[in-house]
C-alpha positions as CSV (number, residue, x, y, z in Angstrom):
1,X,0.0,0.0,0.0
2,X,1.5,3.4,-1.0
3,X,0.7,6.4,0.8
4,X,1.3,10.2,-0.4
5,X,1.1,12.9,1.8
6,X,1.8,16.6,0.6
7,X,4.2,18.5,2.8
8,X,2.1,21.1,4.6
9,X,1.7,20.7,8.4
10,X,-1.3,19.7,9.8
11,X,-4.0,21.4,12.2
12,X,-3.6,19.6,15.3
13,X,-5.5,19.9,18.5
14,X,-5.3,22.9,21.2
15,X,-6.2,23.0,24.9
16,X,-5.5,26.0,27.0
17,X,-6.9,25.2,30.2
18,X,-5.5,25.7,33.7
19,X,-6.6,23.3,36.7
20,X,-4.7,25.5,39.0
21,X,-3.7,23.9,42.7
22,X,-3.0,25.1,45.8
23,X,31.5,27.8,32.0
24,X,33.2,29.2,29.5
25,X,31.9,29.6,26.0
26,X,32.4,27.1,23.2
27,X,32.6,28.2,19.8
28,X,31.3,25.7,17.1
29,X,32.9,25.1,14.0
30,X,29.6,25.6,11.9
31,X,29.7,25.8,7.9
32,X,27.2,28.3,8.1
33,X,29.2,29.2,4.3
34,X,13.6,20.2,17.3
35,X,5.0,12.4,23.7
36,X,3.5,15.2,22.5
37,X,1.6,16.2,19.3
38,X,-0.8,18.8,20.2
39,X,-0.5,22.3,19.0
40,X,0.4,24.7,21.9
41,X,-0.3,27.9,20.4
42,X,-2.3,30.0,23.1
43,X,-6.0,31.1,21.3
44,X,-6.7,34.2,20.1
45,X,-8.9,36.6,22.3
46,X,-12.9,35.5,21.8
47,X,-13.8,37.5,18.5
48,X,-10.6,38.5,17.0
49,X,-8.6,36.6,14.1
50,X,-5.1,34.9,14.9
51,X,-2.6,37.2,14.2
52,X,-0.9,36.8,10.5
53,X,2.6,35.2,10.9
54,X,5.9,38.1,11.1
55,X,9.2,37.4,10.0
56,X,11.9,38.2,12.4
57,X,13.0,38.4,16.1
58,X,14.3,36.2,18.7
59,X,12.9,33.7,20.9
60,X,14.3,32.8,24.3
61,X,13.4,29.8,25.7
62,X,14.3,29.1,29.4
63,X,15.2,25.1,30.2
64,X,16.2,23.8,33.8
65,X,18.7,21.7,32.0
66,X,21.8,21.7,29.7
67,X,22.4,20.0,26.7
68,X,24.2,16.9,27.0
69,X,25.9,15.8,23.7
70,X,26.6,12.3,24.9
71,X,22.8,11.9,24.9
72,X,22.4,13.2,21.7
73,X,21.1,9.8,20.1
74,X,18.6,8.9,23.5
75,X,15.1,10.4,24.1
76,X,15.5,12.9,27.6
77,X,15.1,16.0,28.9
78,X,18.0,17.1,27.0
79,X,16.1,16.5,23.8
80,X,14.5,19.5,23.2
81,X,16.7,21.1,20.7
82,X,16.7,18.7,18.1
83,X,14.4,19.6,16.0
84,X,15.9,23.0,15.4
85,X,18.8,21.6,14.4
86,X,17.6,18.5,12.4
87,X,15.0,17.0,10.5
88,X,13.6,13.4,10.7
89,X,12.0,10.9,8.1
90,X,8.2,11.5,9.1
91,X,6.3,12.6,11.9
92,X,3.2,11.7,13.3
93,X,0.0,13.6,13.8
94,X,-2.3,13.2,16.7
95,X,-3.9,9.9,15.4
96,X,-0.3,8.5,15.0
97,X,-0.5,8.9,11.4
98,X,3.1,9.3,10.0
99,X,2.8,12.9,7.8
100,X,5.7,13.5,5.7
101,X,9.2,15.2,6.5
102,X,12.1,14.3,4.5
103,X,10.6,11.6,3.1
104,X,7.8,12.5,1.0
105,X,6.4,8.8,0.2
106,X,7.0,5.0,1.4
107,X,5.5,1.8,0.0
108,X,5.4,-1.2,2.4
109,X,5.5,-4.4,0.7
110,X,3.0,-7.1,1.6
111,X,5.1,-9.0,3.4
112,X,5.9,-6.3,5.5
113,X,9.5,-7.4,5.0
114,X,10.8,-4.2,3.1
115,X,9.3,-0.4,3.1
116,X,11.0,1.8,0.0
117,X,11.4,5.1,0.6
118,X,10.5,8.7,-1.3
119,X,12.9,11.3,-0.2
120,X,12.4,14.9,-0.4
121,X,14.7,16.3,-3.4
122,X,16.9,20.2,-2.7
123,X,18.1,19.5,0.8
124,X,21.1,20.2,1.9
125,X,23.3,20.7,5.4
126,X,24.4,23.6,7.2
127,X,27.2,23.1,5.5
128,X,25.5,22.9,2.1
129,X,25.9,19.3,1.3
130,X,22.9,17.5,-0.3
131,X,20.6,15.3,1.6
132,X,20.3,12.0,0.0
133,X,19.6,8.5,0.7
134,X,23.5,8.0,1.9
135,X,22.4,9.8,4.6
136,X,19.0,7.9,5.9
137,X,20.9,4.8,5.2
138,X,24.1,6.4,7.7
139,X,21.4,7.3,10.4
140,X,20.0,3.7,10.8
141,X,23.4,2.2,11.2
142,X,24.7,4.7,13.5
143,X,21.3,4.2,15.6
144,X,22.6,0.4,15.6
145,X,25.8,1.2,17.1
146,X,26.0,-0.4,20.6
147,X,28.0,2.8,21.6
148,X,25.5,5.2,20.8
149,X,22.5,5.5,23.7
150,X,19.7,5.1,21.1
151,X,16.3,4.1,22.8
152,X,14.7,2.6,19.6
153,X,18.2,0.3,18.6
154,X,15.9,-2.9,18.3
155,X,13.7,-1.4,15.3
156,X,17.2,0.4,13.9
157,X,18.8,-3.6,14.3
158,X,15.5,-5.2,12.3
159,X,16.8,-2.9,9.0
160,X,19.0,-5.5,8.0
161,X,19.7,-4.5,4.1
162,X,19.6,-1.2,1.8
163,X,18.8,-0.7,-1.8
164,X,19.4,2.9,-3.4
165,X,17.6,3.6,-6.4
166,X,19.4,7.0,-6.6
167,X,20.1,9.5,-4.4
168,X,16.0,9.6,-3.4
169,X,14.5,6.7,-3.3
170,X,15.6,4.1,-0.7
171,X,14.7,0.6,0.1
172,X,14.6,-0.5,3.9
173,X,14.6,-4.2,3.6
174,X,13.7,-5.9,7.1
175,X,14.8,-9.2,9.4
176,X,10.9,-9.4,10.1
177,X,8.3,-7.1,10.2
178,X,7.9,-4.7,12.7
179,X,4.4,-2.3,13.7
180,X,6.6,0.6,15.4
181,X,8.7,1.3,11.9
182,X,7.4,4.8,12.2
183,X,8.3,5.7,15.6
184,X,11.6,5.5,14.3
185,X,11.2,7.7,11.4
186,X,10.3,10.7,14.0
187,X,12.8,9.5,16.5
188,X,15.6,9.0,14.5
189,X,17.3,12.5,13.7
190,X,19.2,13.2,10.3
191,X,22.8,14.3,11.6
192,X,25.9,14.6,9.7
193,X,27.6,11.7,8.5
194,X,30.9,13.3,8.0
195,X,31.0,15.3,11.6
196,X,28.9,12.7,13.9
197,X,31.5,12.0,16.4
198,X,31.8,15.8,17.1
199,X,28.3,16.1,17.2
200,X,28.3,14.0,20.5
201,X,31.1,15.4,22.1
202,X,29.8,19.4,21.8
203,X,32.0,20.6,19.2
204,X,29.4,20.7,15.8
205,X,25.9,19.6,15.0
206,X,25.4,19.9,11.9
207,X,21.8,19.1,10.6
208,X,19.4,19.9,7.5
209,X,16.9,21.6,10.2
210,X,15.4,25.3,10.3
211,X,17.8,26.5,12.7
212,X,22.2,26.3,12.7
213,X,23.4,26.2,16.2
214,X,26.1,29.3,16.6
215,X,27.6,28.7,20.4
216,X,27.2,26.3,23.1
217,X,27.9,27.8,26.7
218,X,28.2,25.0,28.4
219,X,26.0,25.6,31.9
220,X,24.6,28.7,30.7
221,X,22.8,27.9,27.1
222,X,22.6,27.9,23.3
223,X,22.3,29.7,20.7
224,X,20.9,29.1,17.2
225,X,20.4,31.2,14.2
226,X,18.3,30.8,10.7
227,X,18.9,28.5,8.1
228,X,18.5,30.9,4.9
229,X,18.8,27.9,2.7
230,X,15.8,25.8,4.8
231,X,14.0,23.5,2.1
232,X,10.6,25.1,3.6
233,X,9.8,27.5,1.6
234,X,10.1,31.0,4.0
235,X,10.5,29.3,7.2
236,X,11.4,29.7,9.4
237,X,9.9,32.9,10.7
238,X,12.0,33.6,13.4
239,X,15.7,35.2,13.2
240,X,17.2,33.5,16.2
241,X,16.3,31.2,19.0
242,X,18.3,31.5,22.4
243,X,18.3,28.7,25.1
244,X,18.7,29.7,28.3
245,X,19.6,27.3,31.1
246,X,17.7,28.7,34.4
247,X,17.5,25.8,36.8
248,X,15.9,27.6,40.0
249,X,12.5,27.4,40.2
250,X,11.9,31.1,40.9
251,X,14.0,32.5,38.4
252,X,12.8,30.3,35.8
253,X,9.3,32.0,36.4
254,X,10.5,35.2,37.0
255,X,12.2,35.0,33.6
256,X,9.1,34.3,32.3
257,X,6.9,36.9,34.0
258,X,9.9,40.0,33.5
259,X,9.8,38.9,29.5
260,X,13.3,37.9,29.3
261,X,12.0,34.6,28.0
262,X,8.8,33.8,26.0
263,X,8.6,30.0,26.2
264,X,9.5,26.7,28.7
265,X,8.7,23.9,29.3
266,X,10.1,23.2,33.0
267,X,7.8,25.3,35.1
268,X,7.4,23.4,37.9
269,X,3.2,22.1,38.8
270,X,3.3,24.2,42.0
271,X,4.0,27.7,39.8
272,X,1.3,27.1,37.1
273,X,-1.3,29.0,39.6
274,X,1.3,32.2,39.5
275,X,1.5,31.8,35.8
276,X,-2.9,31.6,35.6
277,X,-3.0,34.8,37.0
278,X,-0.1,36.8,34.5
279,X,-2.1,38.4,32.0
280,X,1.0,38.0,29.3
281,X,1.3,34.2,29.9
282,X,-0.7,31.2,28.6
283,X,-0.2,27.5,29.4
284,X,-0.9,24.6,27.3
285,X,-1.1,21.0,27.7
286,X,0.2,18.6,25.5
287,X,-2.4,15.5,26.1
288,X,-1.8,13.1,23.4
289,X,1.9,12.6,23.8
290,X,4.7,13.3,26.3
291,X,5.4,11.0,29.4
292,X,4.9,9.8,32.9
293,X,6.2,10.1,36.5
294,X,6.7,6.8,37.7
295,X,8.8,5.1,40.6
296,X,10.9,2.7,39.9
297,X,12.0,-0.7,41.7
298,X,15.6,-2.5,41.5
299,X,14.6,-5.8,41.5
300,X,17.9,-7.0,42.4
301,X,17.7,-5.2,45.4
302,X,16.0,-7.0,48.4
303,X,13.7,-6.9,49.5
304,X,12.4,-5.9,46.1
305,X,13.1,-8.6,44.8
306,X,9.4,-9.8,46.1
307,X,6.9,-8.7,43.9
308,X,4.2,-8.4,46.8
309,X,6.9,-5.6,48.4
310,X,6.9,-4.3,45.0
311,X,2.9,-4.1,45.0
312,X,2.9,-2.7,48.0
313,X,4.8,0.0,47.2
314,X,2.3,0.9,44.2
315,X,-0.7,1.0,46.6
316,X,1.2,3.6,49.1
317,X,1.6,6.1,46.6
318,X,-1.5,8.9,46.6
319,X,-1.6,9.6,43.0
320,X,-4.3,12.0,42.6
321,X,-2.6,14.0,45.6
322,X,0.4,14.6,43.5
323,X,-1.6,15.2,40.3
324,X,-3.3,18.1,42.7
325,X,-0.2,19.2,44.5
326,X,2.5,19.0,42.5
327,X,1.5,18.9,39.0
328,X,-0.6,21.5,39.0
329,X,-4.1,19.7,38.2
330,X,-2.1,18.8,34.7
331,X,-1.9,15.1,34.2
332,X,-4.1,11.9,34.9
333,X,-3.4,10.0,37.4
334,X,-2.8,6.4,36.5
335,X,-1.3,3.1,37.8
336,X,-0.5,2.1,33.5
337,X,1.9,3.9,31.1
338,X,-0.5,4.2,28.3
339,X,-2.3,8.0,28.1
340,X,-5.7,8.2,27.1
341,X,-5.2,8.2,23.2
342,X,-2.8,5.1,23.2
343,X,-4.9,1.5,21.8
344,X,-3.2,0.1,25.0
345,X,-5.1,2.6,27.3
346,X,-8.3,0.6,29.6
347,X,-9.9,2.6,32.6
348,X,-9.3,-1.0,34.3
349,X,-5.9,-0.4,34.2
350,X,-5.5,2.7,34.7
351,X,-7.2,2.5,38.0
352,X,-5.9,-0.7,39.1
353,X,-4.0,0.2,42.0
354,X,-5.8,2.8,44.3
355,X,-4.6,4.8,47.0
356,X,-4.9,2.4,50.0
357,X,-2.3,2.7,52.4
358,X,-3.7,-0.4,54.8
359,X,-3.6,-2.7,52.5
360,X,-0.1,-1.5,51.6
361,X,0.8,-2.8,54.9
362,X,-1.4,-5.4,54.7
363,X,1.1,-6.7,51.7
364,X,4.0,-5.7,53.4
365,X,3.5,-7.6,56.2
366,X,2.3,-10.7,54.4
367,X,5.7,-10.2,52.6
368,X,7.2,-10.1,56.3
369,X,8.3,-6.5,56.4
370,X,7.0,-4.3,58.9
371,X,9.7,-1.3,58.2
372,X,12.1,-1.0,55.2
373,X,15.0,1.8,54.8
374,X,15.7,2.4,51.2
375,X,17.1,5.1,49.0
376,X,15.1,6.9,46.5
377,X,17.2,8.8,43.6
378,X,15.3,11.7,41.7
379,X,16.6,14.1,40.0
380,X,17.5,17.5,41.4
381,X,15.1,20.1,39.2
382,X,12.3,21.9,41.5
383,X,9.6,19.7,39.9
384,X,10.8,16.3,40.3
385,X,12.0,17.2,44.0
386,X,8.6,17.5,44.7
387,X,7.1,14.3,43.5
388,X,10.1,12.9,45.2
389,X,9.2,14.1,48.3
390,X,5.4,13.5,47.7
391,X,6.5,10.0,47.4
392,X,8.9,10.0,50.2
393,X,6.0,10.8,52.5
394,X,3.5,8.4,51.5
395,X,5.7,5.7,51.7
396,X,6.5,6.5,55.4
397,X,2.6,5.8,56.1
398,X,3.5,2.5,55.6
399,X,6.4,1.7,56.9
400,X,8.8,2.5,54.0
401,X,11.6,4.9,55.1
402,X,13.5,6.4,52.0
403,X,16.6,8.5,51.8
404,X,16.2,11.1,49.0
405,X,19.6,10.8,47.1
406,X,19.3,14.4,44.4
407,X,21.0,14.0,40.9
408,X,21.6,16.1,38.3
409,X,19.8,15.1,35.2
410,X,22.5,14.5,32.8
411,X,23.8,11.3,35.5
412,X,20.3,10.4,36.3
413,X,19.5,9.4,32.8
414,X,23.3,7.8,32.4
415,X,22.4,5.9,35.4
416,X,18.8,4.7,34.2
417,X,20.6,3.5,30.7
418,X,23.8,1.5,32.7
419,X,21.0,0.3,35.2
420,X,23.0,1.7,37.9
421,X,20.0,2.8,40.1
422,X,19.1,2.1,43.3
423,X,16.8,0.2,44.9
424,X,14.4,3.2,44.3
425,X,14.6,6.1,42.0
426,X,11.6,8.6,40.3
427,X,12.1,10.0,37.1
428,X,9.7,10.3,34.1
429,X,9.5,8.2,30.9
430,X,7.8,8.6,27.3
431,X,7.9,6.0,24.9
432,X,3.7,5.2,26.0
433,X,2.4,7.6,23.1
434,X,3.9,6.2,20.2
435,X,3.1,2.2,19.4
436,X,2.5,0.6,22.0
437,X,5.2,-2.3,21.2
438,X,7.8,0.6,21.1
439,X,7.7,0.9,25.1
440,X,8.6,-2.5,26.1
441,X,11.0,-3.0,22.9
442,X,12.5,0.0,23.5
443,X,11.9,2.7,26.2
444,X,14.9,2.1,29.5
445,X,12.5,1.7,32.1
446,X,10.5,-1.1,30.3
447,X,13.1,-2.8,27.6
448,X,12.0,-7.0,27.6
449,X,15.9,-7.7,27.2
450,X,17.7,-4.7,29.2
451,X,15.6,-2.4,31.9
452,X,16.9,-0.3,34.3
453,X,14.6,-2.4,36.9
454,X,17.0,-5.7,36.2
455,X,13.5,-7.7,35.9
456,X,13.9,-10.4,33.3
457,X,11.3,-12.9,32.3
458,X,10.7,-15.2,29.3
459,X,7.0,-14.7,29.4
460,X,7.1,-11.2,29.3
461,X,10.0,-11.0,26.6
462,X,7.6,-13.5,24.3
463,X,4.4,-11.6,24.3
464,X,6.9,-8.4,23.9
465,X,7.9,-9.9,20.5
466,X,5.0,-10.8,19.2
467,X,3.0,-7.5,20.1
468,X,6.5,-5.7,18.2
469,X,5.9,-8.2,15.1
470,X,1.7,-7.7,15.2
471,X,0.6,-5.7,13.0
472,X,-1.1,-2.9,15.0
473,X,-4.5,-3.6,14.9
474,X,-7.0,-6.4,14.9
475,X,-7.9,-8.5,17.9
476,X,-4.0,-10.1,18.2
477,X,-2.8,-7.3,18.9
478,X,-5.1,-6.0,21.4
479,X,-5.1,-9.0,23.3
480,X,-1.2,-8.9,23.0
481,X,-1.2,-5.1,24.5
482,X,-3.3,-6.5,27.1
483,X,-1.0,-9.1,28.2
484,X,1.9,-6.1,28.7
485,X,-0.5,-4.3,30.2
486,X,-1.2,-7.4,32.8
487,X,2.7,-8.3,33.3
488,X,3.8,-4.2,34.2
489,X,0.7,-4.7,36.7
490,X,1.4,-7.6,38.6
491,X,5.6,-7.5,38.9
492,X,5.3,-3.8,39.0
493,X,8.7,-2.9,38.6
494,X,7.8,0.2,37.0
495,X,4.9,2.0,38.9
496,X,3.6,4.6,37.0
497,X,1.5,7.6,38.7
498,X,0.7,10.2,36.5
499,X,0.4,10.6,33.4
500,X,2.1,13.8,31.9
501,X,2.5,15.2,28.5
502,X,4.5,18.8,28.5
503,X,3.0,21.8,30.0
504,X,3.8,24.8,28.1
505,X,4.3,28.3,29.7
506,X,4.8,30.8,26.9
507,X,4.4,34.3,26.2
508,X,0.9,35.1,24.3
509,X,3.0,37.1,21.4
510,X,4.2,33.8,20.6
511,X,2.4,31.4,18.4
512,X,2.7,28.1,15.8
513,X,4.9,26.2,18.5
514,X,4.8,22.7,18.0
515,X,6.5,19.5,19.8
516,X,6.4,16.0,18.0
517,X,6.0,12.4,19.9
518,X,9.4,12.8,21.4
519,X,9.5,16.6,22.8
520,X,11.4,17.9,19.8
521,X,10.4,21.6,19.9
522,X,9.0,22.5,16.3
523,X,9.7,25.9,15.6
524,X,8.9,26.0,11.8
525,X,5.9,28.0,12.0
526,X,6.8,30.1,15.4
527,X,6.6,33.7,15.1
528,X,6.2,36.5,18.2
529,X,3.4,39.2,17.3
530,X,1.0,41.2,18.5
């Protein structure tokens, strides 16, 4: 079956609601010779028109985090740039139907043992080298590199041959089929072949994508400035886009509210009520894609090693309290991965373990525990101190007595991939929004063959495979989802709590910002007016 797609970005949904609650500067070496789909442009006051788009200006955005170039390949918090820099395959809109990037077409054979390939034609690099298929066929090898921290490497390894028929029409030819091909296609960005191995050590990114980065100041930020030769045709609007690294809580908002940035992503749940009531500020919530805090169990670590200890834990935790508190109101509670528009997504399971703190101890003690001491990593932005501590304090109720142990995000996230974790740690994941397969093939947390959790078992690894070579619809695979959905449940390694795509703060001068499934920022059709 062949689809076509013409290049023009879709419409997607938009939700501007608030449930409000209680270094030294690198210079790059350029040739200058972007869980979460939902439009988060603020709307227009009742009875006027959107503003018409404006060329020019710069946009600051304020992140709690640095860029971390070692992570350039893995889905994070550090992630947020790539889109600005590079372009990817396809990407997917809000009913997970692949729309076209740099690949204009594709073709799956019947078999499902081969996809060919379209490409988009007049591309080139910062640098002004072509685009061509060299390139796709580079990415999905370097993506198979066991040295590069790539979440989706199992779909990369089922590419298993290449065909060129020129320089724009490519041939993918498979080990087996696979549902989640297109998750790839947004994951995977389109560096550089020639400069990858500075790209992840800082020195030069080099992409095909609407923005050229300038300077990285490591600590304090980056800097990015239009691509004149972008293959969209006058886009993007903007001149410049600054990143600006503002890790306190306060200052980040105060950034916000003073002007001195116009868009984040990091404002912590407990500040969105301060945000509400700033008459130049509007918050969106990205609902269809994004992530979920969760708290996660060593199971190497006893006494986790006991799934009924592990169940306990997952009944101690007062979800909808830190949906209320700490989130904001922004979220859904939930004791499953899967957000509301995922085909893995039941109310059963979502409600499966509710807040019951006696018979936490109930299982606890059946277990024969009556007090634990455990550490609990998280890492040390103002947002996820707070879930920390939310969780720190339920588990006390039933006998669980955890040592907060603060990270920085950068050796969090090293330490989730090297499954050097503790017996506890909170953090947040994605990898729920895409195909369902794709977060237990792929996603740290969850991986059947390497988690961060240690948990291994045969059972779960088989219906794993199977739901990854389904194809995605029919009764097969729902009954396969179902059986993930049953196995996360009852060993309960991972226990999710809340659901939560990104909230957006930004300034209501700014509009057409976009993030795709993996919380690439999409700044194509951005402009500040009005």
């Amino acid at each position: 079956m062949t689809e076509l797609y013409s290049s023009t970005p879709t419409a997607l949904s938009r939700r501007t609601t608030l449930r409000a609650a209680g270094g030294g500067t690198l210079l790059l070496g350029l040739g200058l010779a972007g869980c979460r789909s939902a439009v988060s442009e603020a709307a227009a006051p009742a009875g006027k028109a959107a503003t018409e788009p404006r060329r020019g200006g710069t946009l600051t955005v304020a992140v709690n985090s640095d860029f971390t170039p070692s992570l350039l390949f893995a889905q994070s918090g550090q992630s947020l740039q790539h889109r600005l820099i590079y372009n990817t395959l396809t990407r997917y809109d809000d009913r997970l139907k692949p729309q076209p990037e740099l690949a204009t077409s594709w073709e799956y054979a019947e078999d499902g043992r081969s996809i060919t390939l379209k490409l988009r034609t007049g591309v080139t690099y910062h640098d002004g080298r072509p685009f061509t298929a060299d390139d796709v066929i580079f990415a999905v090898k370097n993506l198979q590199n066991p040295l590069r921290a790539a979440q989706l490497r199992a779909t990369a390894a089922a590419v298993t041959g290449f065909e060129k028929r020129g320089d724009h029409e490519l041939v993918l030819k498979l080990a087996h089929p696979v549902n989640n091909l297109f998750d790839l296609f947004e994951f995977m960005i389109l560096t550089d072949r020639n400069s990858v191995e500075d790209a992840v050590t800082g020195k030069k990114l080099i992409g095909t994508g609407p923005f050229a980065l300038t300077r990285w100041s490591p600590g304090s930020g980056l800097s990015f400035t239009r691509n004149e030769k972008y293959w969209q045709p006058d886009r993007p609007y903007l001149d410049a886009v600054e990143f600006r690294v503002v890790p306190q809580a306060d200052a980040l908002l105060s950034s916000l509210r003073t002007g001195q940035s116009q868009l984040s992503f990091g404002v912590p749940g407990r500040n969105l009520a301060v945000v509400a009531s700033t008459p130049e500020l509007a918050i969106s919530e990205y609902t269809t894609g994004g992530g979920a805090y969760y708290l996660g169990v060593n199971t190497t670590v006893a006494p986790l090693d006991d799934k009924t200890v592990r169940q306990a834990l997952a009944r101690a935790v007062d979800r909808e309290r830190i949906l209320k508190q700490v989130l904001g109101g922004y979220g859904l509670a939930s004791a499953t991965p899967w957000p509301k528009s995922s085909p893995a997504f039941t109310e059963a399971g979502r409600t499966h373990y509710t807040y019951d703190p006696g018979k936490a101890r109930e299982l606890l003690k059946s277990a024969g525990h009556t007090r634990l001491d455990l550490p609990l990593l998280h890492i040390n932005l103002p947002g996820d101190t707070a879930v920390a501590e939310a969780i720190q304090y339920d588990l006390k109720r039933i006998g669980v007595h955890v040592t907060l142990q603060p990270t920085d995000p950068a050796t969090a996230q090293k330490n989730l991939i090297s499954q050097k974790m503790p017996g506890l740690w909170t953090m947040s994941h994605g990898f729920a929004q895409v195909q369902p397969s794709t977060l237990a093939v792929s996603a740290y947390p969850f991986n059947e063959a390497k988690n961060t959790s240690r948990f291994r078992s045969a059972a779960y690894t088989k219906v794993v495979r199977e739901a990854w070579t389904t194809p995605e619809t029919g009764a097969r695979a729902n009954a396969l989802r179902q059986q993930i959905t049953d196995t996360l449940l009852d060993e309960a390694f991972i226990i999710d709590l809340v659901i939560r795509g990104s909230v957006q703060v930004s300034a209501k001068k700014l509009h057409g910002v976009t993030l795709n499934k993996f919380a690439y920022l999409n700044l194509d059709d951005a402009y500040l007016a009005g």
